[in-house]
N, CA, C and O atoms as a GROMACS GRO file, in nm:
protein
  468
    1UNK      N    1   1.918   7.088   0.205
    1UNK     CA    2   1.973   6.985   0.291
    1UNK      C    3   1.928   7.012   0.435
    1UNK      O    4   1.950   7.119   0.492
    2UNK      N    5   1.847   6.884   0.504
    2UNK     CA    6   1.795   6.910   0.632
    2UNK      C    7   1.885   6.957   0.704
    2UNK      O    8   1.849   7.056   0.769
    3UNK      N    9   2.062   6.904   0.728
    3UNK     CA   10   2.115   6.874   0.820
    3UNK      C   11   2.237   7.017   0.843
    3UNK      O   12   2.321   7.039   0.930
    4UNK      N   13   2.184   7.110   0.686
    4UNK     CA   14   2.257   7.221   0.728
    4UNK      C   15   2.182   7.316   0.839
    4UNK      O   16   2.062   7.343   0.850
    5UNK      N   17   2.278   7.353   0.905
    5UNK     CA   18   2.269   7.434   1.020
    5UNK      C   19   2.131   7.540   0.985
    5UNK      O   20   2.033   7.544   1.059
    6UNK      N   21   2.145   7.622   0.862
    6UNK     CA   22   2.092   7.706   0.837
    6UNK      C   23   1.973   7.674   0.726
    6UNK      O   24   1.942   7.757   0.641
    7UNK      N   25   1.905   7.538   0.737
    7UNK     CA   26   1.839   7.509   0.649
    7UNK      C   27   1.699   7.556   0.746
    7UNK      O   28   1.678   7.512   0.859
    8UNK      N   29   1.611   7.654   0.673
    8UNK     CA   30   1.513   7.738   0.754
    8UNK      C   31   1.483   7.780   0.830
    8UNK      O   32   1.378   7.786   0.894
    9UNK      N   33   1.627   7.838   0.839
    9UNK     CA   34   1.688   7.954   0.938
    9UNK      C   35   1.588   8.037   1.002
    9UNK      O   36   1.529   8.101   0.915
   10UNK      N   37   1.527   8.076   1.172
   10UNK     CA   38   1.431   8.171   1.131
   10UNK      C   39   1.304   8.170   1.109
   10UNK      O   40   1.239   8.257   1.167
   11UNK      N   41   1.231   8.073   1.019
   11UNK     CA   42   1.097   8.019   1.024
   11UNK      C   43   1.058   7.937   1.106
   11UNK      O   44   1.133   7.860   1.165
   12UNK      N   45   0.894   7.945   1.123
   12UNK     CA   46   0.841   7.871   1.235
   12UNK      C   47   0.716   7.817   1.136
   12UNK      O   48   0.701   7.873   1.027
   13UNK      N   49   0.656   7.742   1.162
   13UNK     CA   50   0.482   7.664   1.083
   13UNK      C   51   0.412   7.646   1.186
   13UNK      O   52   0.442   7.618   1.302
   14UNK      N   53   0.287   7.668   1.119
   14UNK     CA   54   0.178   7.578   1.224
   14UNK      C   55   0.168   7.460   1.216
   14UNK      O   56   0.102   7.396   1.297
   15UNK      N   57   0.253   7.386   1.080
   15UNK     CA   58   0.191   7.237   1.117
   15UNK      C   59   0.351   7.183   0.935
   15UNK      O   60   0.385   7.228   0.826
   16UNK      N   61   0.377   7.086   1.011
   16UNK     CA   62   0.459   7.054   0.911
   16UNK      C   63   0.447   6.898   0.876
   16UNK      O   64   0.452   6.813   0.964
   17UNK      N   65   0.430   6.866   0.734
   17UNK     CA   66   0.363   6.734   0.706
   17UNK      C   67   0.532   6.676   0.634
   17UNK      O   68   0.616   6.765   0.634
   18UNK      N   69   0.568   6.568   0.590
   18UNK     CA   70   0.736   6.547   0.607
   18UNK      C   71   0.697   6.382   0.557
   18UNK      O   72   0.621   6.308   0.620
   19UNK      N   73   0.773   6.340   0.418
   19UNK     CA   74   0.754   6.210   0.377
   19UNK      C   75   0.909   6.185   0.387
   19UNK      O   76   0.959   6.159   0.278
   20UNK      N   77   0.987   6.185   0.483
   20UNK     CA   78   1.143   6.148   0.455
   20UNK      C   79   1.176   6.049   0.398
   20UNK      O   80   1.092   5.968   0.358
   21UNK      N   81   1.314   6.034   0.380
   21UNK     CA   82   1.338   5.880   0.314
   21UNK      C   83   1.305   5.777   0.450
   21UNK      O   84   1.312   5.823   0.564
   22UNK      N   85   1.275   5.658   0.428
   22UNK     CA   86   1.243   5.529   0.588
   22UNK      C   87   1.310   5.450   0.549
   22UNK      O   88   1.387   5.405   0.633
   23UNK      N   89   1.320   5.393   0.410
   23UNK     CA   90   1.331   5.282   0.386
   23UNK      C   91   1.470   5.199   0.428
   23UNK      O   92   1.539   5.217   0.328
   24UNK      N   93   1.561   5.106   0.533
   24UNK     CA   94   1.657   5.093   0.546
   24UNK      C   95   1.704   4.965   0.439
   24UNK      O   96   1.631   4.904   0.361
   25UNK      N   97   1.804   4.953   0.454
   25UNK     CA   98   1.900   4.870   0.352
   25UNK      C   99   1.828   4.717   0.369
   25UNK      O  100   1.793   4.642   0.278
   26UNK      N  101   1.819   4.698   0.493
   26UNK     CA  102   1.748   4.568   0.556
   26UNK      C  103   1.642   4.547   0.485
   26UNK      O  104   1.636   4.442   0.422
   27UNK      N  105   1.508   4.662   0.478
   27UNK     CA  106   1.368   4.613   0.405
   27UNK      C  107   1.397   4.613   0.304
   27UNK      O  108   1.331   4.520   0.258
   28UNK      N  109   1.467   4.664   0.205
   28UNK     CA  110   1.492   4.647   0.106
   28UNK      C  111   1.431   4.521  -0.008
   28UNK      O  112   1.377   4.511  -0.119
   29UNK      N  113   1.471   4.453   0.083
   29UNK     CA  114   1.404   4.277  -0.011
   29UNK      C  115   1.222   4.261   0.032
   29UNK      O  116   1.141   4.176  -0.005
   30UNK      N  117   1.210   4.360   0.108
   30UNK     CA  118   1.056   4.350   0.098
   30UNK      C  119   0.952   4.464   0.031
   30UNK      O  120   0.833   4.479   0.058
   31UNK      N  121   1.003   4.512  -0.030
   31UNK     CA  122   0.988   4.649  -0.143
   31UNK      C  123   0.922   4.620  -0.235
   31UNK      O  124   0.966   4.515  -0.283
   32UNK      N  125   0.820   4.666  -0.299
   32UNK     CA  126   0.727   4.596  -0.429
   32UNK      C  127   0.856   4.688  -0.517
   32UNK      O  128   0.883   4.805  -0.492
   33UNK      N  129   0.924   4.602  -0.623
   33UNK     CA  130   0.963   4.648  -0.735
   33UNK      C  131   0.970   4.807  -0.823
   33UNK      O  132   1.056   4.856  -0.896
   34UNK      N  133   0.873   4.841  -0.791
   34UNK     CA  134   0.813   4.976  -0.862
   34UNK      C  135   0.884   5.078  -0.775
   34UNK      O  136   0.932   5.170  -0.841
   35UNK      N  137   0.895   5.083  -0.698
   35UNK     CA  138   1.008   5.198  -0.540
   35UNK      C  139   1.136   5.178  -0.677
   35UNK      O  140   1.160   5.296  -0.704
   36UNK      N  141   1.188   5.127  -0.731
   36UNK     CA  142   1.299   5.156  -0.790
   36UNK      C  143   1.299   5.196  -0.909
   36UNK      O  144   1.391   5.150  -0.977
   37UNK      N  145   1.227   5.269  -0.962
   37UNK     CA  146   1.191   5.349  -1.012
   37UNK      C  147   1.209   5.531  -0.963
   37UNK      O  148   1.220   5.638  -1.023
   38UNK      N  149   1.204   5.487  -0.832
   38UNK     CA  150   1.200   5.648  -0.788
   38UNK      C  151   1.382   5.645  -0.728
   38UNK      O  152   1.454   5.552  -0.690
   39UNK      N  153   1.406   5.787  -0.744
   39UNK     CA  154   1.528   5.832  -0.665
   39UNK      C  155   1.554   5.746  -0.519
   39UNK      O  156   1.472   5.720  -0.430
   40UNK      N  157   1.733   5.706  -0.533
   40UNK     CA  158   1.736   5.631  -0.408
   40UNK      C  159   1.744   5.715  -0.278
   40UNK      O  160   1.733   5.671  -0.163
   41UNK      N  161   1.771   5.869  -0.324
   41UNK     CA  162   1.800   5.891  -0.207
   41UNK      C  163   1.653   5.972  -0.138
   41UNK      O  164   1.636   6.034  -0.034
   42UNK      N  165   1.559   5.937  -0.255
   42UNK     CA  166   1.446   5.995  -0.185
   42UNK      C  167   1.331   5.854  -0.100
   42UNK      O  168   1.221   5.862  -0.045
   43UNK      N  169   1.417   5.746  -0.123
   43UNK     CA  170   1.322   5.643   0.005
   43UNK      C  171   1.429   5.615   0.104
   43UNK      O  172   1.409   5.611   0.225
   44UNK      N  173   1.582   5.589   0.027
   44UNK     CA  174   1.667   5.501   0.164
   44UNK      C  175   1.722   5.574   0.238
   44UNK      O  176   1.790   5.666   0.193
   45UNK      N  177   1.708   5.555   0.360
   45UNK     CA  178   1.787   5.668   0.503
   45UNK      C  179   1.878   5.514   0.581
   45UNK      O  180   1.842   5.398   0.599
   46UNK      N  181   1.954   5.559   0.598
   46UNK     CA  182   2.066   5.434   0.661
   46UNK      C  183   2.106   5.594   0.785
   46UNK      O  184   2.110   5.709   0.741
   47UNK      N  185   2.135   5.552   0.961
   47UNK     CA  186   2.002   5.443   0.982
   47UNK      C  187   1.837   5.516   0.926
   47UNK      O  188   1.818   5.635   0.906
   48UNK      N  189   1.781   5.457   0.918
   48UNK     CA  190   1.636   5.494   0.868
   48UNK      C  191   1.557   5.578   0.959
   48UNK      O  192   1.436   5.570   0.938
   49UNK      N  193   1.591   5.653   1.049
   49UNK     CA  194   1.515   5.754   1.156
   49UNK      C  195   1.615   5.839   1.172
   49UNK      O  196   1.612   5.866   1.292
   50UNK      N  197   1.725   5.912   1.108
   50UNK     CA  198   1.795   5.986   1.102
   50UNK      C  199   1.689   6.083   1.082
   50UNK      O  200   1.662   6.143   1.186
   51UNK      N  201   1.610   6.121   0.968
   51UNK     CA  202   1.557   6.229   0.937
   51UNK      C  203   1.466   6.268   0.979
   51UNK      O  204   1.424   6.383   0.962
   52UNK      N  205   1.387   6.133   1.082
   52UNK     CA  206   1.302   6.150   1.123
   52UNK      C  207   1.325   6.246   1.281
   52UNK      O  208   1.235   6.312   1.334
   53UNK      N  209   1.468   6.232   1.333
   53UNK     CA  210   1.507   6.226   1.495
   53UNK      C  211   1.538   6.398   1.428
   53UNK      O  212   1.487   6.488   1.495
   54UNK      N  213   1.612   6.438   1.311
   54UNK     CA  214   1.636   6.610   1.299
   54UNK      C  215   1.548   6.700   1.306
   54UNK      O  216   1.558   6.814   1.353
   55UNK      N  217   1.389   6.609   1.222
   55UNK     CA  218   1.310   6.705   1.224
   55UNK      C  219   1.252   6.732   1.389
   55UNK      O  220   1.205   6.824   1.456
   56UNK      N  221   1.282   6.615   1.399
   56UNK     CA  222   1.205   6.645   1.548
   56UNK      C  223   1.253   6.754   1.620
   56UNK      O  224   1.194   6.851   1.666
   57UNK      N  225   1.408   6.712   1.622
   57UNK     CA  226   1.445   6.850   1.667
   57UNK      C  227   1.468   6.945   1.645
   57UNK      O  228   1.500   7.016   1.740
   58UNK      N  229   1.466   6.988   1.546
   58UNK     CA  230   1.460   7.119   1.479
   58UNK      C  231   1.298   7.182   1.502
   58UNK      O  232   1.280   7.303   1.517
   59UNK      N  233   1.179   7.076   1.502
   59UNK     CA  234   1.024   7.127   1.573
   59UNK      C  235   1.036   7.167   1.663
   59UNK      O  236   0.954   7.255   1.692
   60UNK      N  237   1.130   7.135   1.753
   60UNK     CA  238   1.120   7.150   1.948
   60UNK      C  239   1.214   7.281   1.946
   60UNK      O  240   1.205   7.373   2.028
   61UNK      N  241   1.314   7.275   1.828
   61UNK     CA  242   1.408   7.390   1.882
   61UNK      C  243   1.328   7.528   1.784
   61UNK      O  244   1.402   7.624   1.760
   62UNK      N  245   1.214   7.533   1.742
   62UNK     CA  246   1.185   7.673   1.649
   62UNK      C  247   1.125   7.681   1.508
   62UNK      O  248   1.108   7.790   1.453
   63UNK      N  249   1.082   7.529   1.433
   63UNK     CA  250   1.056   7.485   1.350
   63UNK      C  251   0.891   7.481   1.358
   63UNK      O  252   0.804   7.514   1.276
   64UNK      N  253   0.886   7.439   1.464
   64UNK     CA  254   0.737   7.416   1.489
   64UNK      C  255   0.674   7.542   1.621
   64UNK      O  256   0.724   7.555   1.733
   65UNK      N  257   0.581   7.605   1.577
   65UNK     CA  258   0.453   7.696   1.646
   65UNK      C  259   0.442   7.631   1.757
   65UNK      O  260   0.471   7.514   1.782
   66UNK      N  261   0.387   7.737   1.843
   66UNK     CA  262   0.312   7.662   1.977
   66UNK      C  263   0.178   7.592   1.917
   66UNK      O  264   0.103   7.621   1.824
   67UNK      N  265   0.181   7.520   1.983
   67UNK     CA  266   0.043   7.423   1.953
   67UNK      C  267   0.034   7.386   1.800
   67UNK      O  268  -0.065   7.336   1.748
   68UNK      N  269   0.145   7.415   1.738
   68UNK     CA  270   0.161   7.405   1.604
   68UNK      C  271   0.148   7.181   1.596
   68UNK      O  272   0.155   7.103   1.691
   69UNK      N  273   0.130   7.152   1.460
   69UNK     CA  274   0.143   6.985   1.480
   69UNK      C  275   0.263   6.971   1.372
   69UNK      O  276   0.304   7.059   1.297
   70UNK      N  277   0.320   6.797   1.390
   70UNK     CA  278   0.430   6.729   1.347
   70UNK      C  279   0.376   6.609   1.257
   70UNK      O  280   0.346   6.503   1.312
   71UNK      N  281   0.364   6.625   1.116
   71UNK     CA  282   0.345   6.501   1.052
   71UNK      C  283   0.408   6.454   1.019
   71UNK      O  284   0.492   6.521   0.959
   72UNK      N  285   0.431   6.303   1.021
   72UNK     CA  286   0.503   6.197   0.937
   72UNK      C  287   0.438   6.085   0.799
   72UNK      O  288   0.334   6.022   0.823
   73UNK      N  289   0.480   6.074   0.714
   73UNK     CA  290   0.426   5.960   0.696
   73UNK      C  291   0.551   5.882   0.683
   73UNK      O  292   0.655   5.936   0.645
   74UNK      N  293   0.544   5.741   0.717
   74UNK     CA  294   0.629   5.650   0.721
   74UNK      C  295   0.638   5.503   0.729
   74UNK      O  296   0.521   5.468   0.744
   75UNK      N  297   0.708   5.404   0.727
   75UNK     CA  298   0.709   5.263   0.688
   75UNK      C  299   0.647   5.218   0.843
   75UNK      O  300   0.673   5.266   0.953
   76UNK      N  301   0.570   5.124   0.810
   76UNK     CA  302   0.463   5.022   0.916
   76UNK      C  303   0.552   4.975   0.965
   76UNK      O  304   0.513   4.932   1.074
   77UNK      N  305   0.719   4.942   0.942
   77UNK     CA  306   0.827   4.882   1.023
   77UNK      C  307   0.858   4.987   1.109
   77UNK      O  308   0.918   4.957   1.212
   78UNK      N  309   0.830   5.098   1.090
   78UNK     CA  310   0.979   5.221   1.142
   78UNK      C  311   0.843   5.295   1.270
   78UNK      O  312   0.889   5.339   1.375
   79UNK      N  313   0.693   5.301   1.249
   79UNK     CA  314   0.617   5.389   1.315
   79UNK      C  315   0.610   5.405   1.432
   79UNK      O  316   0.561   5.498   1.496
   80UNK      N  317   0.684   5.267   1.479
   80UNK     CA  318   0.648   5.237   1.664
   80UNK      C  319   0.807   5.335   1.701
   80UNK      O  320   0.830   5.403   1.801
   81UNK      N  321   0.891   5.312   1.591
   81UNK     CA  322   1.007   5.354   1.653
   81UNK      C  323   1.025   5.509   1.669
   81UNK      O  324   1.072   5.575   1.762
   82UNK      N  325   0.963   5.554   1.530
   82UNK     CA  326   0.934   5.719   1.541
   82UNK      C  327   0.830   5.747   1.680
   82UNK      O  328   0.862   5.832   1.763
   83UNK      N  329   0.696   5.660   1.696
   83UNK     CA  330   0.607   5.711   1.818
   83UNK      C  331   0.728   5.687   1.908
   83UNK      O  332   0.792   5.792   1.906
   84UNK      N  333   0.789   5.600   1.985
   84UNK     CA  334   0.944   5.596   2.082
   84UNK      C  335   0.991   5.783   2.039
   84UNK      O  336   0.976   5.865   2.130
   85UNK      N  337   1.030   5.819   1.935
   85UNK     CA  338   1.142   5.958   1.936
   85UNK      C  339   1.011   6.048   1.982
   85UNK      O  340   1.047   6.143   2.051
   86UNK      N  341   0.928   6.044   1.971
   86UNK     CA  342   0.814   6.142   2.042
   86UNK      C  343   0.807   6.125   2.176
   86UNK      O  344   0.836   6.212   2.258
   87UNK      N  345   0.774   6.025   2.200
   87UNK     CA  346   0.797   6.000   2.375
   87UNK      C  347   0.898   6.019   2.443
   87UNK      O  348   0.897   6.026   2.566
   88UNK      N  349   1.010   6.030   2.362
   88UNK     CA  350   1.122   6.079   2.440
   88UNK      C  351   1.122   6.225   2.497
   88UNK      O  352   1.162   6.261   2.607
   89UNK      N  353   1.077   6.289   2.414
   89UNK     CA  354   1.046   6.426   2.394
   89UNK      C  355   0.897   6.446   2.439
   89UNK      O  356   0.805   6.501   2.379
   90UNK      N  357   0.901   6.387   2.560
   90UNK     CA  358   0.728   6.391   2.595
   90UNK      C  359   0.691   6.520   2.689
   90UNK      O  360   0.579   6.557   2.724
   91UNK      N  361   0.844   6.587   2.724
   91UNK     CA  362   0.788   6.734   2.739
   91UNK      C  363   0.780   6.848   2.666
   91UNK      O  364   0.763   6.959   2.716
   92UNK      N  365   0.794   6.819   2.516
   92UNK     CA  366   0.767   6.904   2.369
   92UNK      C  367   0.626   6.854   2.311
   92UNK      O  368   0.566   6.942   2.248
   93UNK      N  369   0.541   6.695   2.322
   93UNK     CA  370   0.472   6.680   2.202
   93UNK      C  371   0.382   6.611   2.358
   93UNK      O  372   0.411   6.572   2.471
   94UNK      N  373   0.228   6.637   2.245
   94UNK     CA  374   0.116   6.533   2.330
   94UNK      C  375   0.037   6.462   2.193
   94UNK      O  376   0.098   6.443   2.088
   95UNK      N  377  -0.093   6.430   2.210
   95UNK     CA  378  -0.159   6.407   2.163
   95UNK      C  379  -0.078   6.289   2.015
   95UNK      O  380  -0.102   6.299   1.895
   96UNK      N  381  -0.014   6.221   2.061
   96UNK     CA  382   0.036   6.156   1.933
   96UNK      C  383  -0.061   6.034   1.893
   96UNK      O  384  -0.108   5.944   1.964
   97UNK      N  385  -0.075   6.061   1.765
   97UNK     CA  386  -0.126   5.964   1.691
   97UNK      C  387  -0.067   5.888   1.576
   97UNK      O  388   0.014   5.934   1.496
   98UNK      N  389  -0.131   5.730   1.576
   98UNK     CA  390  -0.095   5.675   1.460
   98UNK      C  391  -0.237   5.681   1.372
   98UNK      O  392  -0.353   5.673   1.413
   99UNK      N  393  -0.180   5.699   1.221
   99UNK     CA  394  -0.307   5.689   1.130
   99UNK      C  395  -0.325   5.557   1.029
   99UNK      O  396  -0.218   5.545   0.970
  100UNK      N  397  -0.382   5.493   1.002
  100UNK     CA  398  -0.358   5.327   0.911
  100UNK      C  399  -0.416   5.374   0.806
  100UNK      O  400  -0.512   5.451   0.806
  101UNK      N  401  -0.367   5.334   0.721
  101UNK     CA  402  -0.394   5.341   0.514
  101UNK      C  403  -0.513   5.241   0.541
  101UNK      O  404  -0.566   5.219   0.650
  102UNK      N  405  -0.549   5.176   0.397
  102UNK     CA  406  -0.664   5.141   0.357
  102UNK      C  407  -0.623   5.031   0.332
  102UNK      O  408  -0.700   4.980   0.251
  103UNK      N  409  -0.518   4.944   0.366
  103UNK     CA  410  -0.483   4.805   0.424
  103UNK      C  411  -0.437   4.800   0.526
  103UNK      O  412  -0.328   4.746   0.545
  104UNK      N  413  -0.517   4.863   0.631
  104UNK     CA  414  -0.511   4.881   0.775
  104UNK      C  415  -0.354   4.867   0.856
  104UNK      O  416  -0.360   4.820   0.970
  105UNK      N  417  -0.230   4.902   0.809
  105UNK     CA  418  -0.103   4.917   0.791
  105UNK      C  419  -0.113   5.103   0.878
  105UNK      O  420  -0.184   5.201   0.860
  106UNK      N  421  -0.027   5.077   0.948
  106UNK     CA  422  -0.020   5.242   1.004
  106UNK      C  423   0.080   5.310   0.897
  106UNK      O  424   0.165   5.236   0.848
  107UNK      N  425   0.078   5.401   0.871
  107UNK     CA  426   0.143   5.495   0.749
  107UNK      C  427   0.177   5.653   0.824
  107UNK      O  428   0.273   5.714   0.779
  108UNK      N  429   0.131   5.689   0.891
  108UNK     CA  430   0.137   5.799   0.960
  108UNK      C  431   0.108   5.845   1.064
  108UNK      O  432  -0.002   5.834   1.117
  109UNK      N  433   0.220   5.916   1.119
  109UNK     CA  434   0.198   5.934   1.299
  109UNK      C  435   0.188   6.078   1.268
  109UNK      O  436   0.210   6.125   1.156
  110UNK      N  437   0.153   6.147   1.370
  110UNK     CA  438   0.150   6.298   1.444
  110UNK      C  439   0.132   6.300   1.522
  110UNK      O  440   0.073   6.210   1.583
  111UNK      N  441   0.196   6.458   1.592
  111UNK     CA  442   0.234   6.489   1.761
  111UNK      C  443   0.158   6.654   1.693
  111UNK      O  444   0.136   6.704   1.583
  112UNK      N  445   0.139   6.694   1.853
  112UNK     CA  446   0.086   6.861   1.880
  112UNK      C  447   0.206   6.918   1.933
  112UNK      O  448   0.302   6.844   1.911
  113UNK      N  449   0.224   6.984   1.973
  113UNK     CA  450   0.352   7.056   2.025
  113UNK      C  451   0.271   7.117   2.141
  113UNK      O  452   0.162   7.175   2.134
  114UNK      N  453   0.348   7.092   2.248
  114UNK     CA  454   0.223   7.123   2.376
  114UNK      C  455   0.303   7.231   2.463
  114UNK      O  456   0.316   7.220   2.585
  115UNK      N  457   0.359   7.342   2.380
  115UNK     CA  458   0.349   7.490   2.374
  115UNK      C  459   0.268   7.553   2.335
  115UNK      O  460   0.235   7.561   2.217
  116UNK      N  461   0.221   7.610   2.426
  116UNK     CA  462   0.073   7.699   2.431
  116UNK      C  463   0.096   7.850   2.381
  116UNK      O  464   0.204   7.906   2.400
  117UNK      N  465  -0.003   7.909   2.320
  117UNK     CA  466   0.023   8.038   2.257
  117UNK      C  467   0.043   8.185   2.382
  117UNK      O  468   0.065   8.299   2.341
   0.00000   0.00000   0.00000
């Protein structure tokens, strides 16, 4: 469980890649069929950047290396809002990028952690 205190207590990465749940209750009706098939609690996050806003901070507070990086992958609705939780934190992360799938749809952002070794 992300949200226990002591969930990787102690460890640090050079680079942490992270498919959380995105999906909110709202997109729901725009979901190809086949997503329900998989575990609900491994797509729906209500609100839907909960998991995204812990990891973040848990990177800034000891999770993440100096110069270590922050991957996401996540819903083409939610990406502008996750790049927003990086910029907030624009004196922890630089270099953020969005990456687009192969129906030119952004699917994945990353940040550097602009703590130097």
């Amino acid at each position: 469980n992300i949200f226990d205190s002591k969930f990787l207590e102690n460890i640090s990465f050079d680079i942490i890649v992270s498919n959380p749940p995105y999906i909110s209750k709202e997109q729901i009706s725009y979901c190809d069929r086949g997503i329900f098939y998989e575990p609900f609690i491994a797509l729906f996050a209500d609100p839907p950047l909960k998991f995204y806003a812990e990891i973040i901070h848990r990177a800034i507070n000891g999770w993440l290396k100096p110069e270590g990086y922050l991957v996401f992958e996540c819903s083409p609705f939610n990406v502008h809002h996750i790049k927003q939780l990086f910029n907030h934190q624009q004196d922890h992360f630089q270099d953020i990028k969005i990456i687009f799938d192969t129906n030119q749809l952004p699917r994945v952002i990353s940040a550097k952690n602009k703590k130097v070794i």
